[in-house]
C-alpha positions in Angstrom: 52.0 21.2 18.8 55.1 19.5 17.9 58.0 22.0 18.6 58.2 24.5 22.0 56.6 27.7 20.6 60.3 29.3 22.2 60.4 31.3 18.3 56.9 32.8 19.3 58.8 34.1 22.4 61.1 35.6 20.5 59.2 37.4 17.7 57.0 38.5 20.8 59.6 40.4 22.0 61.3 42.6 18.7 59.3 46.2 20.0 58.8 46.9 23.8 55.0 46.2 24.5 53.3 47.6 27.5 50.2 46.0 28.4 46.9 48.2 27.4 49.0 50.2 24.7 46.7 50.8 21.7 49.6 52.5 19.7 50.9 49.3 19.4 47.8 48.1 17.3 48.9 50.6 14.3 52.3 49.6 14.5 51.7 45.7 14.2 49.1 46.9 11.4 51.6 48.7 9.9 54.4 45.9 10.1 52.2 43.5 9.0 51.0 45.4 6.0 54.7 46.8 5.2 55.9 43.2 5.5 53.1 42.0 2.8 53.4 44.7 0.5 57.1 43.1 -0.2 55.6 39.6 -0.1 53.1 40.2 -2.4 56.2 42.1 -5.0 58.7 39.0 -4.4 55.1 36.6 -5.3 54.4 38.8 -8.6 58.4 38.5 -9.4 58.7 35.0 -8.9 60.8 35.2 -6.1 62.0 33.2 -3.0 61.9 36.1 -0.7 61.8 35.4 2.9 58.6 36.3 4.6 60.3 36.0 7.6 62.6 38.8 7.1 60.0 40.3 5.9 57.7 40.6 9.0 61.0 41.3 11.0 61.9 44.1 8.8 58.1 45.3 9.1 57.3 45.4 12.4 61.3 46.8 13.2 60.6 49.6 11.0 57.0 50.9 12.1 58.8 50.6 15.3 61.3 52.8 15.0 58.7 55.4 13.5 56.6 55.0 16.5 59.1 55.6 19.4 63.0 55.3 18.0 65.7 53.2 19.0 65.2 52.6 22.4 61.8 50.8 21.5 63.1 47.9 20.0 65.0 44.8 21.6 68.3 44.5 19.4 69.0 41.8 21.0 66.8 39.9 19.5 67.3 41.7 16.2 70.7 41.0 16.1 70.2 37.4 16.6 67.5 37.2 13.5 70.3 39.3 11.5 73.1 36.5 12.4 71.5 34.1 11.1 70.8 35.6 8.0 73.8 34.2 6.3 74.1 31.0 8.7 70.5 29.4 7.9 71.8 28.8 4.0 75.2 28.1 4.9 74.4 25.4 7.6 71.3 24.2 4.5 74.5 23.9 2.1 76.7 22.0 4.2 74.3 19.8 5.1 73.2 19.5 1.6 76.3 19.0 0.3 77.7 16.7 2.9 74.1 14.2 2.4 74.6 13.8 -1.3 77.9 13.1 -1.3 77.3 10.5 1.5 74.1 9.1 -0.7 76.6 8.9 -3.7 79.2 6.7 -2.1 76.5 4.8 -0.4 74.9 3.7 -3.7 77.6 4.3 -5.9 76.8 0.4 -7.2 73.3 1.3 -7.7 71.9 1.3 -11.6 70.2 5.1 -11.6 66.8 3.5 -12.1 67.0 1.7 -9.0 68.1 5.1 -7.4 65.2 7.0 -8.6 62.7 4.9 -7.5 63.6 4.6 -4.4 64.3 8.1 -3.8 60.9 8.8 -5.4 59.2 7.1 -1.9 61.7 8.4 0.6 60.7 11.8 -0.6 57.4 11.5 1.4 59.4 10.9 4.6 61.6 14.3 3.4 59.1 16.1 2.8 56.9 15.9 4.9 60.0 16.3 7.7 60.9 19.6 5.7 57.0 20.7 6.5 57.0 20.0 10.1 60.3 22.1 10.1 58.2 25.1 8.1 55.3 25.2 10.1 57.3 25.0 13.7 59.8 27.7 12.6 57.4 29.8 10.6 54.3 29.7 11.6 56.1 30.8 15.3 57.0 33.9 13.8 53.0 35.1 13.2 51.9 33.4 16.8 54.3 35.5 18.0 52.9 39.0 16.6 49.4 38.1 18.3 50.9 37.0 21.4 52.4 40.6 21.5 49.3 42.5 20.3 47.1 40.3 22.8 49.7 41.8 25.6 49.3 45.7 24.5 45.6 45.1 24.3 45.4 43.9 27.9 44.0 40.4 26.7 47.1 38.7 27.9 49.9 39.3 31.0 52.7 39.6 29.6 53.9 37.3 32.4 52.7 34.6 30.6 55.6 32.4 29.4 55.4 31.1 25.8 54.6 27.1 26.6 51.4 28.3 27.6 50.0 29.9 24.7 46.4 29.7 23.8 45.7 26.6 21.8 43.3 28.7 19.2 46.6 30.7 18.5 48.6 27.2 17.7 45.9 26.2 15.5 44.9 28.9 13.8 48.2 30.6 12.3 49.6 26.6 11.5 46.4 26.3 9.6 46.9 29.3 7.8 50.3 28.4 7.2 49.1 25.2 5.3 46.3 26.9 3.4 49.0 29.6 2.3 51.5 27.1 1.3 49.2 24.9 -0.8 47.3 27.6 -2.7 49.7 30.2 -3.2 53.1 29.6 -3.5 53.4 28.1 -7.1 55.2 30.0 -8.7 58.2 30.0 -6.3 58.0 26.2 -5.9 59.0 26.1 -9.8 62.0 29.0 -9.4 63.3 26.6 -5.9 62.9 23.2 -7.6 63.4 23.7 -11.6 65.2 27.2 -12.1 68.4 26.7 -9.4 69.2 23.6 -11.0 68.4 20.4 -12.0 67.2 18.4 -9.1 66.4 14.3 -9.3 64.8 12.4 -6.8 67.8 11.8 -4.5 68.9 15.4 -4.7 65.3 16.7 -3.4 65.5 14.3 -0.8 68.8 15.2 0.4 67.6 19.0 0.0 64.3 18.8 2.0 66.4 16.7 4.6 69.3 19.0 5.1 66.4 22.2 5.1 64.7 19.8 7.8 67.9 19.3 10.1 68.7 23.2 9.7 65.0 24.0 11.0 65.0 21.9 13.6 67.6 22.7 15.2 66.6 26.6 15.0 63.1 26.1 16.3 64.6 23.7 19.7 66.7 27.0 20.0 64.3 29.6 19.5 65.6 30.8 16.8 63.7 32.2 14.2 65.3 31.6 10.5 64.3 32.1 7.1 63.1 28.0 5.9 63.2 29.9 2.3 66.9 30.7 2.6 68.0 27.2 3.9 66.2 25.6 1.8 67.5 27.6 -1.4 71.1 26.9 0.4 70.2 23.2 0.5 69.6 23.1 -3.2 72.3 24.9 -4.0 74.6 22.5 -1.9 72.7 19.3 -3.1 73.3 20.9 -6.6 77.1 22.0 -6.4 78.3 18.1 -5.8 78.4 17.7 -9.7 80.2 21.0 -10.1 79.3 25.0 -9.9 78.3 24.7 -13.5 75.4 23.1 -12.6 74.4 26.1 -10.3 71.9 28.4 -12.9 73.9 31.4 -10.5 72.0 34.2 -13.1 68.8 32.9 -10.8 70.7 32.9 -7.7 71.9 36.0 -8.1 67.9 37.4 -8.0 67.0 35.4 -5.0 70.2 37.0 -3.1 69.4 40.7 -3.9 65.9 39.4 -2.5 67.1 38.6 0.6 69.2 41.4 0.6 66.2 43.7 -0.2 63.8 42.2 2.5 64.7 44.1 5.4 65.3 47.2 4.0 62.6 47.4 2.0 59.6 46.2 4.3 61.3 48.6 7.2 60.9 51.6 5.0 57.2 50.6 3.7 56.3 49.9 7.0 57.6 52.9 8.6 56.1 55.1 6.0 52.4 53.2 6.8 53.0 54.1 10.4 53.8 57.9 9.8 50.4 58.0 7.3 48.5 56.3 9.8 49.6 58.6 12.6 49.1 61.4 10.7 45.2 60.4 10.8 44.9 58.7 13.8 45.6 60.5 17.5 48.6 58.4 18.8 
């Protein structure tokens, strides 16, 4: 309710949908469920994998099994794929550039006095960095229903994105929420205790510069990964007292993650597709 739902628009629009295409059904099904297979790996791992490629990677690859290239928009493909790298970089910068300016800022502080003040500004942080998740992520799903809504004739696909349904707002933010407290424990111990040492005013200089980088995407439409800037964040909040501080061995994991997450729900996904076509008359 907060941001323009302009990332909605654009996850809408990764596969050409025709209105009153029931194909389309089985290849969101198959997306979706290629995309959560991966999910559900990364969890069981212990990894910081990006649901967001995820679903992109899903729904790109039972698309291609369904009609080829010429199905999907690559436009908006190769926008997702920029900012694959850019989302952690601009999280690091920022990151970086915050605790250095908190350290000179304070630099007559005693560390006590630091902490405790750092311990209340953390609210403000993160609560910011969750306003940031929910607009940027939970855009991604509203955008998968808008498009299934349009092939199922439920919605013209005229309708521009500021207009969406308010039971489609509600309902995937919701879900986002429920997800995020209940099942994401074990990756909130790898991002804040297994990349490095984080204090107070370094996770308030992280969520901050993850909160910055996500706003900024969502005003643009652009849909990022809030688990890669975040990770980037840390790892530039963490870098100001030297790369030694960097546990890289579990950096290293998360990156072949990321690296993985396309790839690897595309192919599920497209395999799902061909099983389900191979039972069902599309």
């Amino acid at each position: 309710f907060v941001f323009t739902p302009k990332v909605a628009g654009t996850v809408s629009k990764l596969v050409r949908v025709q209105p009153g295409e029931p194909a389309f059904v089985y290849v969101v099904l198959a997306g979706l469920s290629g995309a959560l297979i991966w999910d559900l790996l990364t969890w069981v791992w212990g990894l910081p994998t990006s649901s967001s490629h995820a679903l992109v990677g899903g729904m790109a690859g039972a698309g291609l099994a369904y009609g080829g290239l010429p199905v999907l928009h690559w436009d908006k493909i190769l926008q997702i794929v920029a900012f694959i790298p850019l989302a952690p970089l601009l999280g690091f910068g920022f990151g970086f550039a915050l605790m250095l300016g908190v350290y000179w800022l304070l630099r007559a502080w005693r560390p006590l006095m630091v902490d405790r003040l750092f311990r209340r500004c953390q609210f403000l942080s993160a609560a910011a960095y969750s306003l940031g998740h929910g607009g940027n992520d939970a855009q991604k799903t509203m955008g998968i229903i808008v498009a299934l809504l349009v092939a199922s004739g439920h919605l013209s696909p005229e309708m521009h994105h500021d207009h969406l349904p308010w039971w489609i707002v509600l309902s995937c933010n919701a879900a986002m929420a429920l997800g995020t407290a209940f099942g994401g424990w074990r990756i909130v111990r790898t991002m804040g205790m297994k990349i490095t040492k984080l204090q107070p005013v370094g996770g308030f200089c992280a969520e901050s510069a993850g909160a910055i980088t996500l706003f900024g995407s969502t005003l643009c439409g652009i849909p990022v990964s809030t688990t890669h800037t975040i990770t980037g964040a840390i790892v530039g909040v963490g870098s100001t007292r030297g790369f030694s501080a960097i546990r890289w061995g579990v950096a290293r994991r998360i990156v072949w993650a990321w690296v993985l997450t396309i790839p690897a729900a595309a192919m599920v996904a497209a395999l799902l597709f061909t099983l389900l076509r191979a039972f069902v008359q599309l």
